[in-house]
VOGU-3710 file (C-alpha; in Angstrom, 3 decimals, decimal comma):
1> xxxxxxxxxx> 0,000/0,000/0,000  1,259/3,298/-0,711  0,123/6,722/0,775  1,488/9,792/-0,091  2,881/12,144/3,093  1,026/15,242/3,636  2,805/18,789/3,966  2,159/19,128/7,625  2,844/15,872/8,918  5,683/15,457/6,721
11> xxxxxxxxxx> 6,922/18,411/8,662  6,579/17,353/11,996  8,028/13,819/11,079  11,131/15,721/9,722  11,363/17,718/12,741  11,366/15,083/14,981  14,397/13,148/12,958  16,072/16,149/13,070  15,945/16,641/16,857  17,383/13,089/16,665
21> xxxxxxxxxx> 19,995/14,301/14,543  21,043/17,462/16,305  24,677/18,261/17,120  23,496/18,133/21,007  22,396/14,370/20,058  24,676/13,941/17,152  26,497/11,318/19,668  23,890/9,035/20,569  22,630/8,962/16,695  21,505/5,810/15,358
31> xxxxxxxxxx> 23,763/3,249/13,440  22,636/1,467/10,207  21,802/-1,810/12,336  19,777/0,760/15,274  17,467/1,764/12,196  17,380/-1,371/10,621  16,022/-2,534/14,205  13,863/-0,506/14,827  11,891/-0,641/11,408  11,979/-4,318/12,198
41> xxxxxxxxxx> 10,552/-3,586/15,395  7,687/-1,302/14,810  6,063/-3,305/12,020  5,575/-6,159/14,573  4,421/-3,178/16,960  1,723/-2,025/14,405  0,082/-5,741/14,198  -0,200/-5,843/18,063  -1,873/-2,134/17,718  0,572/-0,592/20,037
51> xxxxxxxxxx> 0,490/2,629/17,774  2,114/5,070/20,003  5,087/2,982/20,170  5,637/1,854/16,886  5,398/5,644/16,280  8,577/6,207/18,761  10,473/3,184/16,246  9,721/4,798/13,387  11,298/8,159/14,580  14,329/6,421/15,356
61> xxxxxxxxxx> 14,358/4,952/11,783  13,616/8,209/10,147  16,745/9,544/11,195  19,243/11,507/8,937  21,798/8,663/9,962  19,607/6,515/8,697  20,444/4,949/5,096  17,897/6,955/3,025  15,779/4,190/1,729  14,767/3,198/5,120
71> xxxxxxxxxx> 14,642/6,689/6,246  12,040/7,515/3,421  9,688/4,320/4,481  10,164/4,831/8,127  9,070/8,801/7,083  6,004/7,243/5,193  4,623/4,895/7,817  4,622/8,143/10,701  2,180/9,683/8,817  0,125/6,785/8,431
81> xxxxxxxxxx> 0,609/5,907/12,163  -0,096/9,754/13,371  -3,830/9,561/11,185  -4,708/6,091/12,845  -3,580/6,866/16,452  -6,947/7,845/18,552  -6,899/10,385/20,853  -9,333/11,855/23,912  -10,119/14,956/25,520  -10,746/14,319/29,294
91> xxxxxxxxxx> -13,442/16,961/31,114  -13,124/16,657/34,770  -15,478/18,768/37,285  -16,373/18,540/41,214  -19,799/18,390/42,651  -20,642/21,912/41,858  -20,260/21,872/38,243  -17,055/23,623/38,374  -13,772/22,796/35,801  -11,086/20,788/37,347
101> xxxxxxxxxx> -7,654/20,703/35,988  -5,471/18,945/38,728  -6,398/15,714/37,394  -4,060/12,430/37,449  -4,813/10,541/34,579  -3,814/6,460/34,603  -4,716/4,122/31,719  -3,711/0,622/32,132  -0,939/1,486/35,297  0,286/3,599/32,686
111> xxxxxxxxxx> 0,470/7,644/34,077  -0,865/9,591/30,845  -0,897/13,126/32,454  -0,301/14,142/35,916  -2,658/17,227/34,907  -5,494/18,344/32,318  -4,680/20,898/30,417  -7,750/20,568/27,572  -5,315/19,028/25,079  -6,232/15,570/23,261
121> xxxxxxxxxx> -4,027/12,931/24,667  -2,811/10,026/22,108  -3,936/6,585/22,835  -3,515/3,248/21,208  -6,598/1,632/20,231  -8,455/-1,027/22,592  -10,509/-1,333/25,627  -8,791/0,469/29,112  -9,008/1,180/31,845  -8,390/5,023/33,337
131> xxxxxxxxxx> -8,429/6,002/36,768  -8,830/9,458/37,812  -7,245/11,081/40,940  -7,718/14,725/42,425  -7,094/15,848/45,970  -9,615/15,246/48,597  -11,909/12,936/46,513  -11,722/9,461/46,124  -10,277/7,951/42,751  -12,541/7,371/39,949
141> xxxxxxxxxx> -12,240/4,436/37,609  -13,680/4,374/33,797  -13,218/1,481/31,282  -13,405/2,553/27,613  -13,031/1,156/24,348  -10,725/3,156/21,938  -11,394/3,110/18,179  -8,792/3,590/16,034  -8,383/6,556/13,977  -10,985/8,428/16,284
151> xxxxxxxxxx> -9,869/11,847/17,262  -10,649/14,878/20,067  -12,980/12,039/21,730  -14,730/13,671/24,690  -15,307/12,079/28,522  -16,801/13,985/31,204  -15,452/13,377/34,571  -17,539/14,089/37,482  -15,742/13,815/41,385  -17,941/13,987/44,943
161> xxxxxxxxxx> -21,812/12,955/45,365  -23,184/14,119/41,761  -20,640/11,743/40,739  -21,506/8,722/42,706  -24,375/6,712/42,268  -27,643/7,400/43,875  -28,983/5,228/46,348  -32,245/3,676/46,147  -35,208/5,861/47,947  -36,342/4,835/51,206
171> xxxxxxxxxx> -40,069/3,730/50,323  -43,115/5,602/51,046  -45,044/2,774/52,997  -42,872/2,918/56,053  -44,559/1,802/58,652  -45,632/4,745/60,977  -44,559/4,539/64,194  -46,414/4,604/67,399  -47,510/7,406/69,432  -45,998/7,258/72,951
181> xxxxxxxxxx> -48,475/7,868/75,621  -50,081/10,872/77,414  -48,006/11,812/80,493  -49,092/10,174/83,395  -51,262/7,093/81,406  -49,713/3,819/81,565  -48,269/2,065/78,405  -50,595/-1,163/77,470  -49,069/-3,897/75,619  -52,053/-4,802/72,779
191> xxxxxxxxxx> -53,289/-7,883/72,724  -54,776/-10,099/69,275  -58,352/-10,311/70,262  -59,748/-13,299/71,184  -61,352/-15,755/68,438  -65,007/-15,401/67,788  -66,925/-18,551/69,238  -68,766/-20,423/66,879  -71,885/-22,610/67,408  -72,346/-26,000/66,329
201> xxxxxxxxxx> -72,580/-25,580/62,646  -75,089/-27,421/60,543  -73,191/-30,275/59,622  -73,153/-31,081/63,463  -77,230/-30,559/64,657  -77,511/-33,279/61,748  -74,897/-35,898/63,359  -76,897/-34,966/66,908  -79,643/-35,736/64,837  -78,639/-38,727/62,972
211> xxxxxxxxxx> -77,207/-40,678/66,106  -79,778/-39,550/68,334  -82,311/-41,407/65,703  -79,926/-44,073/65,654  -80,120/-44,689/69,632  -83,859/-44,544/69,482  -83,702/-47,452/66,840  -81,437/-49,620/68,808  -83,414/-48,862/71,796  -86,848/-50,135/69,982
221> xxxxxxxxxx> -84,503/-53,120/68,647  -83,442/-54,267/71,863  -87,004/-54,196/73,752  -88,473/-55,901/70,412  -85,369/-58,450/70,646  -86,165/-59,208/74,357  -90,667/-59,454/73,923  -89,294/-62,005/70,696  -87,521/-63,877/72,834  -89,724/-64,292/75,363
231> xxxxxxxxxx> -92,867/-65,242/73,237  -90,325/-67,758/71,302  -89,706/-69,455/74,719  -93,636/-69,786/75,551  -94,526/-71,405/72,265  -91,769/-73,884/72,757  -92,733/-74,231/76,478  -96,662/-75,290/75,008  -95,536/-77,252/71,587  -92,192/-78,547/72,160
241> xxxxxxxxxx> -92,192/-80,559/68,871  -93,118/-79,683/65,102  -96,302/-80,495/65,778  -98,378/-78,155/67,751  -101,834/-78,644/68,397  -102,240/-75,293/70,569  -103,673/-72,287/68,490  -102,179/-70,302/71,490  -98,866/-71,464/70,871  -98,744/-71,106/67,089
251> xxxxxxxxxx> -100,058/-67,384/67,238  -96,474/-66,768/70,106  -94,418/-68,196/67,748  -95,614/-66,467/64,719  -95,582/-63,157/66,989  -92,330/-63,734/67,974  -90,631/-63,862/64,524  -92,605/-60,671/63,410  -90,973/-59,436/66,647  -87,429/-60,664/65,833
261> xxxxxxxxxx> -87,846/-59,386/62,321  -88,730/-55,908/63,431  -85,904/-56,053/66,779  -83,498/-56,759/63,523  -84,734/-53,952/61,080  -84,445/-51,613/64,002  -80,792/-52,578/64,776  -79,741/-52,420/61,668  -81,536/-48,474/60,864  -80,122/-47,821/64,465
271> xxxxxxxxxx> -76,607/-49,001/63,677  -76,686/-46,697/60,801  -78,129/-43,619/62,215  -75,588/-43,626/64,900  -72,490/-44,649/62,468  -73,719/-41,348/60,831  -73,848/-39,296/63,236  -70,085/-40,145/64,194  -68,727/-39,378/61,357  -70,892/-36,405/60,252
281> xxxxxxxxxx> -69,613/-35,349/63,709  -66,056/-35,926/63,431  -65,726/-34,166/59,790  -67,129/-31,097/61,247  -64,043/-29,475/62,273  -64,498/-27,740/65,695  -64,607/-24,076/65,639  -61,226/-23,570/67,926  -58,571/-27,185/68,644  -55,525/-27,205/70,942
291> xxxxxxxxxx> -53,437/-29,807/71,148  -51,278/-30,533/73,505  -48,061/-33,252/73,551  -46,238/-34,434/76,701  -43,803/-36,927/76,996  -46,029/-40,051/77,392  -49,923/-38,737/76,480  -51,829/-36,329/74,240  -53,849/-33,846/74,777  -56,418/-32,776/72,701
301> xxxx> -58,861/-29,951/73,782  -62,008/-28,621/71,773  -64,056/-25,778/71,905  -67,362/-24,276/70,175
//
């Protein structure tokens, strides 16, 4: 690739040779192999993007001493070098608003200015990071990505509490606290009023119901058992074989196993009313249940 110098960076590239090349430094001036070197050196600088040093190799190379072929390349390549090197103006300011300019800038450990003077400061390209020290305030730390080739970049600095972030708001639901008491009236500690007592519920007048019915029919089932029985034992007491030739007898007997059918109907509706009533009494939950456990028994107290 070829680019052609400009006027005014061909002049400051020359300029800076020829400081290299002034009878003050006219000792130290670079050899054949020193040029040779460092035009070596800053193409290998220029791949890793370290722009602001390949620039210092390619002074050294654009030398007078040099020989002039590599003096003319290593002239070349500054210019191209000075167009692609970025560079940033930092704005720092306190609390107030108000310019600061006693500013140490630090990018990477690197120091880049011990001061801001409002002049763009050359960078190589990347993401860094810059911290940013002034007295009395605590150091500031920014990490920015460089583009190459971008120039007069602007960052605003801000030190003290405008520039730290906020902190959440306290929220607006607080809850109030409580009023201390009158002088002279005693402080009461509040207490959760007690749980409304409940009646029986539906679900429970129906098991009263239920096994109450259920009683009644084993009641009648049990004085129906007892009259069958009885009567059974007189008709066998009159006709103590098949045969019975006592009207008497055969009317007992045939009274007793109506009897015993009806003492059986009744225990079995009985049975069931009272099964009922348990457990239409039991899946009513009680309106208020403690329960208390002890090392060998528990408790279990209910209210409603």
């Amino acid at each position: 690739m070829t680019c052609r110098l400009s006027p005014l960076s061909s002049a400051v590239a020359l300029a800076a040779a020829a400081a290299l090349w002034s009878p003050s430094t006219r000792a130290a001036d670079p050899t054949t192999a020193d040029c040779l070197a460092a035009s070596e050196v800053s193409l290998k600088l220029g791949n890793a993007h370290k722009l602001r040093t390949e620039r210092s190799q390619l002074l050294v190379c654009a030398a007078p001493s040099c020989p002039v072929d590599i003096r003319k390349e290593c002239l070349r390549r500054v210019d191209e070098v000075n167009a692609a090197i970025p560079t940033l103006v930092f704005e720092a300011r306190d609390a107030s608003g108000a310019d600061l300019s006693a500013v140490k800038v630090t990018m990477d450990g690197e120091v880049l200015a011990e001061r801001l003077e409002g002049t763009p400061l050359s960078l190589d390209p990347g993401e860094h990071t810059f911290v940013f020290e002034t007295a009395g305030q605590l150091a500031l730390t920014k990490a920015l990505v460089i583009r190459e080739a971008e120039k007069d970049r602007r960052e605003s600095i801000t030190f003290g509490p405008n520039g730290a972030p906020a902190s959440p708001a306290s929220p607006l639901t607080a809850a109030t606290p409580a009023l201390p008491a009158a002088a002279g009236e005693p402080l009461s500690t509040a207490h959760p009023p007690p749980p409304p007592r409940q009646g029986l519920g539906t679900q429970r007048i129906v098991a009263l119901a239920a096994g109450g019915l259920g009683l009644v029919g084993l009641g009648i089932g049990a004085g129906l058992g007892l009259s069958a029985r009885s009567q059974y034992n007189d008709a066998n007491t009159i006709c103590p074989g098949t045969v019975c030739p006592s009207q008497d007898a055969v009317d007992k007997s045939k009274s007793a196993a109506q009897k015993g059918n009806i003492a059986t109907a009744a225990f079995i509706v009985g049975g069931l009313g009272v099964g009922a009533g348990v457990v239409l009494w039991l899946t009513g939950a009680p309106a208020h249940t403690q329960i208390g456990i002890g090392p060998t028994s528990v408790t279990m107290r209910m209210s409603w």
